[in-house]
ZABA-931295 format. One record per residue (C-alpha): residue in three letters; x, y, z. Coordinates in Angstrom, 2 decimals, decimal comma. Layout:
N
["ALA"; [X; Y; Z]]
...
This chain:
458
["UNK"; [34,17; 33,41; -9,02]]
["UNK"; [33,25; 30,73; -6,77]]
["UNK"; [29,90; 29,02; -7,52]]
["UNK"; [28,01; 27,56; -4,68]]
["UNK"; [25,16; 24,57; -4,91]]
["UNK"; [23,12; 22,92; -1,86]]
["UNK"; [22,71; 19,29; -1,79]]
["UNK"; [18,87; 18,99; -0,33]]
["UNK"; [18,20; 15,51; 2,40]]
["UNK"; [16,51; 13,53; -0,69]]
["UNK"; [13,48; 11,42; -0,52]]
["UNK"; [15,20; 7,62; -1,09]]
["UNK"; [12,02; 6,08; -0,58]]
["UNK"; [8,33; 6,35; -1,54]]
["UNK"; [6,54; 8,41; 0,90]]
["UNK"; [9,49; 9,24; 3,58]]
["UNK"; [9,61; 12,68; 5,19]]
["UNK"; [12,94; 12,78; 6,61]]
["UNK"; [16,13; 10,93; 7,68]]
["UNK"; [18,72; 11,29; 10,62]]
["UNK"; [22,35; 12,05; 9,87]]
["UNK"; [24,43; 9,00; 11,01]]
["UNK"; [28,13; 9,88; 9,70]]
["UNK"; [29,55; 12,81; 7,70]]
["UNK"; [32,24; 11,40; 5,22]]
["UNK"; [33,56; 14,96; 4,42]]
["UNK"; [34,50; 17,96; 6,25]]
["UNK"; [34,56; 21,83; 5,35]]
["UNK"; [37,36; 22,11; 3,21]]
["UNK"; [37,68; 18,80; 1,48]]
["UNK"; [37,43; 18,19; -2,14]]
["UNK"; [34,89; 16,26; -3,31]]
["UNK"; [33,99; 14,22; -6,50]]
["UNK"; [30,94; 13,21; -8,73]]
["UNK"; [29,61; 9,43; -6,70]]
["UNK"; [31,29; 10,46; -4,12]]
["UNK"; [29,93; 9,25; -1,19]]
["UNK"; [29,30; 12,27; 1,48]]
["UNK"; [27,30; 11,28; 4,31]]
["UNK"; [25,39; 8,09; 5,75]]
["UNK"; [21,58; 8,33; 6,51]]
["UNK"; [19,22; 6,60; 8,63]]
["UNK"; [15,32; 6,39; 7,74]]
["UNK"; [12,50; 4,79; 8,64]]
["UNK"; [13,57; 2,29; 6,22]]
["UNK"; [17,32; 1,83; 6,25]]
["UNK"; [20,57; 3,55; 6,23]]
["UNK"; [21,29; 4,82; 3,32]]
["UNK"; [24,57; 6,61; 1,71]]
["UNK"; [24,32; 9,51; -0,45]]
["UNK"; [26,61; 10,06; -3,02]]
["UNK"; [27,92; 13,56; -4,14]]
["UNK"; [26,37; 14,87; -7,08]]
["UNK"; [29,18; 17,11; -8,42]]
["UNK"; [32,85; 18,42; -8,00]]
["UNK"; [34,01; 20,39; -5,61]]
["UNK"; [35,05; 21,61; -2,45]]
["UNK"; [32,48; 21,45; 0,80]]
["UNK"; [32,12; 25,17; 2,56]]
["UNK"; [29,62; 24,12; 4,81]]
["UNK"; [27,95; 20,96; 6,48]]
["UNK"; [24,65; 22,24; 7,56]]
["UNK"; [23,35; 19,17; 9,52]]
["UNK"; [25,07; 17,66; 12,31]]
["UNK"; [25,39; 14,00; 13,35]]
["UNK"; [22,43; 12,43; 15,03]]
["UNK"; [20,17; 15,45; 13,70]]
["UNK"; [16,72; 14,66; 12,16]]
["UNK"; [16,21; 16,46; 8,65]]
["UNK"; [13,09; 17,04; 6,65]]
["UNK"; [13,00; 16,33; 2,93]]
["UNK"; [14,05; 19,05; 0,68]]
["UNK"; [16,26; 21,16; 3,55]]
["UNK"; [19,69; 21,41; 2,46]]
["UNK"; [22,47; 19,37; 4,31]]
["UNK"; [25,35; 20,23; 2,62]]
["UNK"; [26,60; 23,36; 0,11]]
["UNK"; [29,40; 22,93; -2,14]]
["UNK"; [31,76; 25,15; -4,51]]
["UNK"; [31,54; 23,52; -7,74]]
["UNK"; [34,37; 26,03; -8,92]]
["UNK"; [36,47; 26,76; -6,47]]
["UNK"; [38,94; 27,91; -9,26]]
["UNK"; [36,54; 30,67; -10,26]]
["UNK"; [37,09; 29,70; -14,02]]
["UNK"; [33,70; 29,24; -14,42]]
["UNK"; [30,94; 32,27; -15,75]]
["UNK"; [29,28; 33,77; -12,59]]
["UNK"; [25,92; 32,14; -11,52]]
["UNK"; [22,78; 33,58; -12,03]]
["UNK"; [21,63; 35,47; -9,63]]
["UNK"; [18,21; 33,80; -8,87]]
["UNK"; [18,38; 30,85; -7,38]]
["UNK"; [17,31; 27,75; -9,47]]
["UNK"; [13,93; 26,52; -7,33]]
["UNK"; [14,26; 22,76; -6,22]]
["UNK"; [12,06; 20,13; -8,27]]
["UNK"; [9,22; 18,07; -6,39]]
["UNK"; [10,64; 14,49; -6,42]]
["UNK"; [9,34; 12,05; -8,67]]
["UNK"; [8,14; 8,12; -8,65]]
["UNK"; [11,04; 7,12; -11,07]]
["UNK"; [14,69; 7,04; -11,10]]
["UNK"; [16,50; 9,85; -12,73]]
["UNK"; [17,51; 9,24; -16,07]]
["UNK"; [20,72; 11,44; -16,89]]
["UNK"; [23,91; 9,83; -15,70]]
["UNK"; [25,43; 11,00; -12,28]]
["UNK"; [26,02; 14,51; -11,56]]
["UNK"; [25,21; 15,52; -15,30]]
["UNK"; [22,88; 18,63; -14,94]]
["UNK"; [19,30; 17,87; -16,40]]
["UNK"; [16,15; 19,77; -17,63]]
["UNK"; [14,70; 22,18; -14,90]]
["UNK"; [18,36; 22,98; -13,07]]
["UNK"; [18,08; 18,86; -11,76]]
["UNK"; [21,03; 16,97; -10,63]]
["UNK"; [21,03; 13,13; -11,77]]
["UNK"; [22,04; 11,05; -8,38]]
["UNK"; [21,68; 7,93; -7,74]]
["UNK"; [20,98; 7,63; -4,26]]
["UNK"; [21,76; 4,87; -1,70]]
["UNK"; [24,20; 2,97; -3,98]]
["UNK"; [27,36; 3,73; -2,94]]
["UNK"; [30,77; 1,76; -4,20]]
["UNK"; [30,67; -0,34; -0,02]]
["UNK"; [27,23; -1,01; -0,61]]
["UNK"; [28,17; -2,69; -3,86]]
["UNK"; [24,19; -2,29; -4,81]]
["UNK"; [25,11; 0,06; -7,87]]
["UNK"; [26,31; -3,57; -9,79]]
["UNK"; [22,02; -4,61; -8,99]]
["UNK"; [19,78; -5,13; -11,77]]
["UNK"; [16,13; -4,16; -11,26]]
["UNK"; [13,74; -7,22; -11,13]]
["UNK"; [10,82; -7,51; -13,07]]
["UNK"; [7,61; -5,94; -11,71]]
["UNK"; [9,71; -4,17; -8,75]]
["UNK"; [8,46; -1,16; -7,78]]
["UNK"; [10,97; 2,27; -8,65]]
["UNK"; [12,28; 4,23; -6,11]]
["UNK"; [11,52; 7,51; -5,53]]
["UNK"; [14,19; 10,15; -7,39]]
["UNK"; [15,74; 12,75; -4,96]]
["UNK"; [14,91; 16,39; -4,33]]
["UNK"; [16,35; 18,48; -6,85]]
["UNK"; [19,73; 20,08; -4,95]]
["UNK"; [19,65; 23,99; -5,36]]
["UNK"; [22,20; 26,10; -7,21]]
["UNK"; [22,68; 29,50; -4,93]]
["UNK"; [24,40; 32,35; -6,02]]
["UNK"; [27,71; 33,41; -4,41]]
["UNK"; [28,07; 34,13; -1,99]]
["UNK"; [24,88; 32,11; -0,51]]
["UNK"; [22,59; 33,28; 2,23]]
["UNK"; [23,12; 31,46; 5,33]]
["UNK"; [20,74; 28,93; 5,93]]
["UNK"; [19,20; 28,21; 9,35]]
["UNK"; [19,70; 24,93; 9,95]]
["UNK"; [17,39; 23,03; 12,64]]
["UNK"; [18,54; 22,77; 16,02]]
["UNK"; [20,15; 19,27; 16,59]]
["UNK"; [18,33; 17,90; 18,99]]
["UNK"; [20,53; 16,83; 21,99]]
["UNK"; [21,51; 13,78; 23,34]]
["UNK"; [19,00; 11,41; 25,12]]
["UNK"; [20,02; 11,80; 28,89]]
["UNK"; [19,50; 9,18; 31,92]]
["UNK"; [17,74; 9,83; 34,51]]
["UNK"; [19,70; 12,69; 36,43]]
["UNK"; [21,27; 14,00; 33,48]]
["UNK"; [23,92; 11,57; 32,50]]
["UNK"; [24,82; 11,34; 28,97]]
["UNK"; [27,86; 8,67; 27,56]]
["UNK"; [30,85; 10,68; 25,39]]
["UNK"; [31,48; 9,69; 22,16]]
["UNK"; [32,72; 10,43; 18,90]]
["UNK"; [30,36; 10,07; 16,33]]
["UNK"; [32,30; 7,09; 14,34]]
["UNK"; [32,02; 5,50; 17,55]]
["UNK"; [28,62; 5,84; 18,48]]
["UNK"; [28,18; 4,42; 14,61]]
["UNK"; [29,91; 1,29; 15,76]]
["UNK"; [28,11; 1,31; 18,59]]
["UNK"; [24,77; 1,50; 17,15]]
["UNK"; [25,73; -1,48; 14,35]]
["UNK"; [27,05; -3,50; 17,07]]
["UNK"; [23,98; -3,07; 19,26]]
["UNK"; [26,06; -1,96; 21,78]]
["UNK"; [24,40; 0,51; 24,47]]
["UNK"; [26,76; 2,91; 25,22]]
["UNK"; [24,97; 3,65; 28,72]]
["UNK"; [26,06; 0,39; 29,49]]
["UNK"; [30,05; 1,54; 29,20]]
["UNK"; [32,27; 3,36; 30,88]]
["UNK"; [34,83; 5,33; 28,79]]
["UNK"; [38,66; 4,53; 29,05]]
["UNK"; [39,59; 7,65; 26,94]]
["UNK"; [40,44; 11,06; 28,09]]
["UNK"; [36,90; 12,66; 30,34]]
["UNK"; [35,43; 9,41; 30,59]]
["UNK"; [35,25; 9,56; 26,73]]
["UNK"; [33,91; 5,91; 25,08]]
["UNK"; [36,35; 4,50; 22,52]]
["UNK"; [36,32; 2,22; 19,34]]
["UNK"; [38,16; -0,20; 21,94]]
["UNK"; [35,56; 0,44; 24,65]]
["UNK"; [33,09; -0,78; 22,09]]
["UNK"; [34,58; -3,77; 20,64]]
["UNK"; [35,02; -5,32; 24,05]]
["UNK"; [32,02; -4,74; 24,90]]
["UNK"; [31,26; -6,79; 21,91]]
["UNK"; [33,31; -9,53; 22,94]]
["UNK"; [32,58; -9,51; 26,77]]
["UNK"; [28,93; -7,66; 27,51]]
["UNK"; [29,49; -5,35; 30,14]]
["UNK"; [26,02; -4,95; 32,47]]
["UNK"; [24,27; -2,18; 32,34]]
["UNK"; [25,27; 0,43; 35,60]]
["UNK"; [22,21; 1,61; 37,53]]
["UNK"; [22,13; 5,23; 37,88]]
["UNK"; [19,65; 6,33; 41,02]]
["UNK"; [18,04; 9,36; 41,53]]
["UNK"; [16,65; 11,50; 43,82]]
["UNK"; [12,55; 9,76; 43,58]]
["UNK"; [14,67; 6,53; 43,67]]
["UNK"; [13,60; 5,34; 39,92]]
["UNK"; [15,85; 3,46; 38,07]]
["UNK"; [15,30; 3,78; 34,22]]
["UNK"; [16,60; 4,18; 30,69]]
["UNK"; [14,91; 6,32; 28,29]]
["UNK"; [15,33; 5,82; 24,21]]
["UNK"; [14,13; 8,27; 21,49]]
["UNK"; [11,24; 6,47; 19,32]]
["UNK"; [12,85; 7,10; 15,79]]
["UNK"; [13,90; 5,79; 12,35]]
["UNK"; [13,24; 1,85; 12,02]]
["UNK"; [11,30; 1,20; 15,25]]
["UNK"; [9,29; 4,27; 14,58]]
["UNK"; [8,32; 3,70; 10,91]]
["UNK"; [7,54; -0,29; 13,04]]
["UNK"; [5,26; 0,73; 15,60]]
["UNK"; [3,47; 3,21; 13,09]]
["UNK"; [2,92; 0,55; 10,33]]
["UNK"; [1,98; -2,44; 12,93]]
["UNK"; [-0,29; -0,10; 14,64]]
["UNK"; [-1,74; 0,98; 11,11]]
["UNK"; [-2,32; -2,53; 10,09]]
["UNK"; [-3,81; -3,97; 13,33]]
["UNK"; [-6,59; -1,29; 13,32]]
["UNK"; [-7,61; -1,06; 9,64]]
["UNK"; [-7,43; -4,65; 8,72]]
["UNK"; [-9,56; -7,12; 10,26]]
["UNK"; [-7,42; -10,18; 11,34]]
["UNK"; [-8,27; -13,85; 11,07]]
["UNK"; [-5,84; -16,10; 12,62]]
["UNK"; [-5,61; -20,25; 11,75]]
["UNK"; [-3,28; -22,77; 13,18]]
["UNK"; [-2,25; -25,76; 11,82]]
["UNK"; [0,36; -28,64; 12,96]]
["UNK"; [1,92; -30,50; 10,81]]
["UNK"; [4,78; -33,50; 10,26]]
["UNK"; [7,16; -32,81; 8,26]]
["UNK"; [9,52; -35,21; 8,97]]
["UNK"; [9,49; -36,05; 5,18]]
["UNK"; [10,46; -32,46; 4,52]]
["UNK"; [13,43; -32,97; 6,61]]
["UNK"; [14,62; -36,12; 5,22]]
["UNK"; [14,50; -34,23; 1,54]]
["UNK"; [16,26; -31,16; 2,93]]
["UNK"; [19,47; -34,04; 4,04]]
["UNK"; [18,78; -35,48; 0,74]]
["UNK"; [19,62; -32,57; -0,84]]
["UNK"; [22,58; -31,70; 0,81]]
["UNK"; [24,64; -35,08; -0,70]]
["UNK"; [23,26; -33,48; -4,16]]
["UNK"; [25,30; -31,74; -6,44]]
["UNK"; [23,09; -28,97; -7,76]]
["UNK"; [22,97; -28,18; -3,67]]
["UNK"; [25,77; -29,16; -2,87]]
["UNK"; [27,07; -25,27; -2,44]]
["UNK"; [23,57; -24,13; -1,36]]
["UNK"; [22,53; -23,28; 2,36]]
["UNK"; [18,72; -24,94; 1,92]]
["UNK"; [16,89; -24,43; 5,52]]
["UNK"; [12,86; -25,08; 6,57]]
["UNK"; [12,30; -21,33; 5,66]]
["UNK"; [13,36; -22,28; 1,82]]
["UNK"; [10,44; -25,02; 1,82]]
["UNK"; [8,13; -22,58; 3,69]]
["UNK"; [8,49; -20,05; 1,12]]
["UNK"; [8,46; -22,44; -2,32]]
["UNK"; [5,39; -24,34; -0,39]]
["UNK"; [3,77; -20,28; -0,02]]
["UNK"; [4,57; -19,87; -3,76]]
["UNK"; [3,05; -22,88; -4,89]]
["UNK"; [-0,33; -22,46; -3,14]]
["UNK"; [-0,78; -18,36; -3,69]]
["UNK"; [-1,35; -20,20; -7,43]]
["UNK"; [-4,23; -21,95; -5,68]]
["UNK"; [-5,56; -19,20; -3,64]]
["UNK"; [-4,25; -15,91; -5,00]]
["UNK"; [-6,87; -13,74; -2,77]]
["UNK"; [-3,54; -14,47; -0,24]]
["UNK"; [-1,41; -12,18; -2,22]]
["UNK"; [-3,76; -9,25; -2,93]]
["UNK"; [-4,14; -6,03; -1,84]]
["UNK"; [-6,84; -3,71; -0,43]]
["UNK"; [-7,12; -0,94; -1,94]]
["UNK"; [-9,79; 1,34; -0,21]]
["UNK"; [-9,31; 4,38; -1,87]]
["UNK"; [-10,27; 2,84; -5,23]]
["UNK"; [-12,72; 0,49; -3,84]]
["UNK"; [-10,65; -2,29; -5,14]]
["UNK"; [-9,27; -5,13; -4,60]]
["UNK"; [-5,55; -5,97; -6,69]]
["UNK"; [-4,98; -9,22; -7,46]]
["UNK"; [-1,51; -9,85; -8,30]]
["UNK"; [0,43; -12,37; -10,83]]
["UNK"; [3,71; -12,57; -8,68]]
["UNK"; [4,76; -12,64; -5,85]]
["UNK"; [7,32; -10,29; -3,92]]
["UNK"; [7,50; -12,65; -1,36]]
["UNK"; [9,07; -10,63; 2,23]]
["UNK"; [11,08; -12,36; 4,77]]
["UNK"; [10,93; -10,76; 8,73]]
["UNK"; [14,24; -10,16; 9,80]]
["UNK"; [16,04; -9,16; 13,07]]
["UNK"; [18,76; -6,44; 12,77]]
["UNK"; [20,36; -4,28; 14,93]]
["UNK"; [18,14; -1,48; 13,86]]
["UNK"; [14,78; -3,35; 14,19]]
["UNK"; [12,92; -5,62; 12,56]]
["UNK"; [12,78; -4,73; 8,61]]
["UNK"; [11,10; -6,91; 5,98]]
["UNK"; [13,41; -7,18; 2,55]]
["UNK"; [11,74; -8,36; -0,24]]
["UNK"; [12,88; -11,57; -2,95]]
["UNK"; [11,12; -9,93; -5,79]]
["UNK"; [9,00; -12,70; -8,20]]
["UNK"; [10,06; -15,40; -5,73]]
["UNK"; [7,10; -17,43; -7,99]]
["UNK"; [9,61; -17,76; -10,55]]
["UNK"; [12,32; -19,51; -8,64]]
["UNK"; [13,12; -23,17; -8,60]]
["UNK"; [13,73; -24,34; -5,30]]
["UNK"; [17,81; -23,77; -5,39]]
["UNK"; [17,28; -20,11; -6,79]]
["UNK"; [15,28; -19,18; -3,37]]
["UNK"; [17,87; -20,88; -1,49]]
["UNK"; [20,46; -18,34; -2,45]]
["UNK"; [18,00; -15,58; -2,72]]
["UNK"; [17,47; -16,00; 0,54]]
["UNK"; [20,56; -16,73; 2,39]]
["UNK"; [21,67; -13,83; 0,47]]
["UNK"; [18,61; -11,41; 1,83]]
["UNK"; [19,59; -12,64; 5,32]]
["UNK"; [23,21; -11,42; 5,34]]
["UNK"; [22,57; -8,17; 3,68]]
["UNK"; [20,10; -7,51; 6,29]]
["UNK"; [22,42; -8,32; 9,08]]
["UNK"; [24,66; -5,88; 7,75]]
["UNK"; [22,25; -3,03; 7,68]]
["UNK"; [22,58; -2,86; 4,39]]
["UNK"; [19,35; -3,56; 2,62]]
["UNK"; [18,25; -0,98; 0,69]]
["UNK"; [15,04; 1,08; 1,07]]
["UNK"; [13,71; -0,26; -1,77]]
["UNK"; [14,56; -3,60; -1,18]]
["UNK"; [11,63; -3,13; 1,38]]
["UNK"; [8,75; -2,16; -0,81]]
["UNK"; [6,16; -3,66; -2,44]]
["UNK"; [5,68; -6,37; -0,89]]
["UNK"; [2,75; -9,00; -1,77]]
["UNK"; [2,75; -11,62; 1,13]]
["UNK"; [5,16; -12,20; 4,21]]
["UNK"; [6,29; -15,17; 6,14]]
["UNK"; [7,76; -14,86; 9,83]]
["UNK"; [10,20; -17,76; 11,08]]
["UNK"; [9,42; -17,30; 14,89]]
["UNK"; [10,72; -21,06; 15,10]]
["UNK"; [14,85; -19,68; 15,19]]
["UNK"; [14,30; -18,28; 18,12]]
["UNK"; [12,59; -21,76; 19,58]]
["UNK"; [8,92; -20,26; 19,44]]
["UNK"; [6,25; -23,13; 18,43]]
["UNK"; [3,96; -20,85; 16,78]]
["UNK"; [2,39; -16,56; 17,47]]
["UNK"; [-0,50; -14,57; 15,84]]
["UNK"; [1,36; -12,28; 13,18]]
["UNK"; [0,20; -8,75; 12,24]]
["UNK"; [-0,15; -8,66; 8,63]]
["UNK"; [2,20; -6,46; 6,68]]
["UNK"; [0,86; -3,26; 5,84]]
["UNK"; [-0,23; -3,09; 2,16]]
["UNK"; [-0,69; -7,31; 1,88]]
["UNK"; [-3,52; -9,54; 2,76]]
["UNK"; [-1,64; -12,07; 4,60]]
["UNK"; [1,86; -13,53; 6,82]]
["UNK"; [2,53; -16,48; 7,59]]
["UNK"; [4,08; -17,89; 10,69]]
["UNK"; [6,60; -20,51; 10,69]]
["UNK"; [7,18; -22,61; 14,10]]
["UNK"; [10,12; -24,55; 15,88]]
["UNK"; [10,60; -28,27; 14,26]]
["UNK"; [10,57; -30,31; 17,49]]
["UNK"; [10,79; -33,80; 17,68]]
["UNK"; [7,70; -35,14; 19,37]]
["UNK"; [5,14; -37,76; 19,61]]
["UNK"; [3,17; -38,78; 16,27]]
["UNK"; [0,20; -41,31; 14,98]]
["UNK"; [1,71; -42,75; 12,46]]
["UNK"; [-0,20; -45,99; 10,54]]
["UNK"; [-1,90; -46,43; 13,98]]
["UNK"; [1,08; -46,23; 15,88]]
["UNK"; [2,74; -43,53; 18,28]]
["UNK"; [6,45; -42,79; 16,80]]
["UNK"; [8,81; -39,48; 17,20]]
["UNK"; [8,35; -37,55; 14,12]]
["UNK"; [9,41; -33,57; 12,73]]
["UNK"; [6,79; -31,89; 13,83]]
["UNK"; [5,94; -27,75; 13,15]]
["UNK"; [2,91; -25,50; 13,64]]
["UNK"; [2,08; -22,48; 11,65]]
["UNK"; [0,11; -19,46; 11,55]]
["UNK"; [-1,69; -17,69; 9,29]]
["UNK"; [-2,93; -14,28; 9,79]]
["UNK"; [-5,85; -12,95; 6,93]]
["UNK"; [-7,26; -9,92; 5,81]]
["UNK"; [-11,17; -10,63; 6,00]]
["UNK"; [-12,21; -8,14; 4,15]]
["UNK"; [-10,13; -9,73; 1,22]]
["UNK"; [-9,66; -13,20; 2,21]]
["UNK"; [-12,91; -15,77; 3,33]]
["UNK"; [-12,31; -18,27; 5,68]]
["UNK"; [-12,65; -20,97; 3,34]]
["UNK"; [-9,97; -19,59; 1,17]]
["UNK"; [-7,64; -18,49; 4,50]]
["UNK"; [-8,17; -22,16; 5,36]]
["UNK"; [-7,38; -23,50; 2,22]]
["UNK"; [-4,06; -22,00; 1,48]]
["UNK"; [-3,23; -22,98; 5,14]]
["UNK"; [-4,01; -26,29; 4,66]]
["UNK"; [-2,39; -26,39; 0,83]]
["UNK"; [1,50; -24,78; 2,58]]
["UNK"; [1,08; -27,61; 5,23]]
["UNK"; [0,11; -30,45; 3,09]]
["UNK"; [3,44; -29,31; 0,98]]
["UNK"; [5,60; -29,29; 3,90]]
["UNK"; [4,37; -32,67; 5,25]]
["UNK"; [4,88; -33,79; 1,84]]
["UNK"; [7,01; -32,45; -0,67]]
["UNK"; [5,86; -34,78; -3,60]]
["UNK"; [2,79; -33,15; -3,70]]
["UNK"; [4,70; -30,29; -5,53]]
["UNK"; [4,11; -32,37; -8,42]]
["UNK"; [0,66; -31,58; -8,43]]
["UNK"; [0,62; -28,27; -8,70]]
């Protein structure tokens, strides 16, 4: 007889409480297999796809796209014998495991102590991260909610309402199929800014990619009180944002310090470089200095990459650093993580970090790719900004800003000459860092950018 099992929304990272369906992969009816991967989700952290934990056929999808889901409600159930060769399930249902702090250790799909499912979630065969080795000191990622085995036939389970569609002012809300509005959404593309060439007015994949290639301005849609306005759900990464940032800025006390600095000898060793062999293949930029110069003097100053820890009345002081990079994406800003960036030469953070920026791009850096971080820099100079007062990352005790290189006006031996010049910013936690020690590390990242010989010091 047939033997039906519900896949619960899992927890894919340390402390998340739910996740928004982005794109089912299956319908009712298909067959399934073990890795499979089922559906694409969207937390506060990233999206993430889940892979299928067993064989089967699906009988129902009990989310729908764009639907928020808590952690442990069931999204999916699934006839692991659809042949009926199998003995008939028990009749009590098997009771769903909390989740744990570490990874599941029984291989995918393989049933485990307690009526558990081993998945391994978020590294599915496109996101190529399955092939990852874990990094010393990294921090695991939270195991899934146990997915429930249900007698047959189930119960029916209520499923949440979806919630509906975010309208415009006077009701007007774009068509789309929900691959589309996926395409839309990794594009960036607002789909109140199109107007549908399909049947109904209905928005297209082609709609989308022009829009892409030619941006077509937003239409104004009046009503009655004469406003003119756009409303967006707060959700997933710009939610989980605006929470932490808010978080941070009221429980830490911020000290911000400024320094400007020449680094016109950093430049001329960054062309250097590029005529070199080893670097020959290597994308080396001022952010690659920044963070090796941040590396270098945390050794120095290591109150910079500690952590408060007010419910221990401690403070952690840290032997490596999990250095996090601010990064732009179509989803919002997210903050990956190039775990014991202390042990890196200078080449091996190049390519960690070109290699950060594309997968972030893509919307494809994992959830925990994003945790545990010890200090952050910002590079506010790519978009042409001289310097900004940074809110600390929540969890660390400091960020650093990194400023436009401009050429400008520079005593040099007595003299006025055009050098490199760059300011940065360095935001503190003064319960954890003193202003001598906020000041020194400043002054140790800048003296290492103005001069990269003094590396040899260290």
């Amino acid at each position: 007889m047939p033997q039906f099992k519900q896949f619960p929304m899992p927890d894919t990272a340390e402390g998340l409480t739910e996740a928004e369906i982005l794109t089912w992969n299956v319908q009712v009816g298909d067959a399934v297999k073990v890795n499979q991967i089922i559906v694409e989700i969207e937390t506060a952290k990233a999206a993430v796809e889940l892979p299928c934990p067993w064989d089967g056929v699906v009988t129902e999808l009990l989310a729908e796209v764009g639907q928020t889901v808590n952690v442990g409600v069931p999204i999916i159930t699934i006839d692991v014998d659809p042949s009926g060769a199998a003995a008939p399930a028990a009749p009590a249902p098997v009771a769903a495991e909390p989740a744990t702090n570490g990874a599941s250790s029984g291989k995918i799909g393989e049933e485990m102590p307690g009526g558990r499912i081993a998945t391994l979630v978020g590294y599915g065969p496109r996101a190529g991260a399955a092939k990852r080795r874990a990094r010393k000191g990294s921090e695991p990622v939270a195991a899934p909610a146990a997915p429930v085995a249900v007698a047959a036939p189930p119960a029916p389970v209520a499923a949440p309402p979806a919630p509906a569609p975010v309208a415009q002012p006077g009701g007007y809300v774009p068509l789309a199929k929900p691959p589309v509005r996926k395409l839309a959404k990794d594009l960036g593309v607002d789909l109140y800014a199109l107007t549908g060439s399909g049947a109904n007015g209905v928005i297209t994949r082609e709609d989308v990619e022009q829009a892409v290639a030619a941006p077509v301005p937003a239409p104004v849609s009046t009503v009655d009180n004469g406003t003119r306005e756009r409303r967006v759900q707060i959700k997933g990464v710009r939610k989980a944002t605006a929470q932490a940032m808010v978080d941070s800025a009221f429980t830490a006390p911020h000290v911000t310090e400024f320094l400007t600095i020449d680094v016109t000898p950093m430049m001329e060793l960054r062309a250097r470089l590029k005529t070199s062999p080893a670097f020959r293949d290597v994308k080396v930029t001022p952010l690659t200095f920044a963070a090796k110069a941040v590396v270098l003097a945390a050794k120095r100053t290591p109150d910079v990459n500690a952590t408060w820890d007010a419910a221990a009345g401690e403070i952690v002081y840290k032997d490596y650093v999990h250095l996090g990079i601010a990064a732009a994406t179509p989803r919002g800003l997210v903050v990956p993580k190039v775990r014991d960036a202390d042990r890196m030469s200078l080449r091996e953070l190049a390519v960690a970090l070109d290699q950060l920026a594309t997968t972030a791009r893509d919307g494809k850096t994992s959830p925990a790719d994003m945790m545990g971080g010890t200090f952050t820099i910002t590079n506010v100079g790519v978009f042409g900004v001289d310097t900004g007062t940074p809110i600390i990352n929540p969890g660390e005790s400091a960020i650093l800003a990194l400023g436009a290189i401009r050429d400008m006006p520079w005593v040099v031996d007595g003299q006025v000459v055009p050098r490199k010049v760059c300011q940065l910013a360095l935001s503190f936690d003064h319960r954890v860092v003193d202003g001598q020690q906020g000041s020194q590390f400043l002054a140790d990242v800048g003296a290492l950018l103005a001069d990269p010989a003094m590396a040899m010091t260290y």
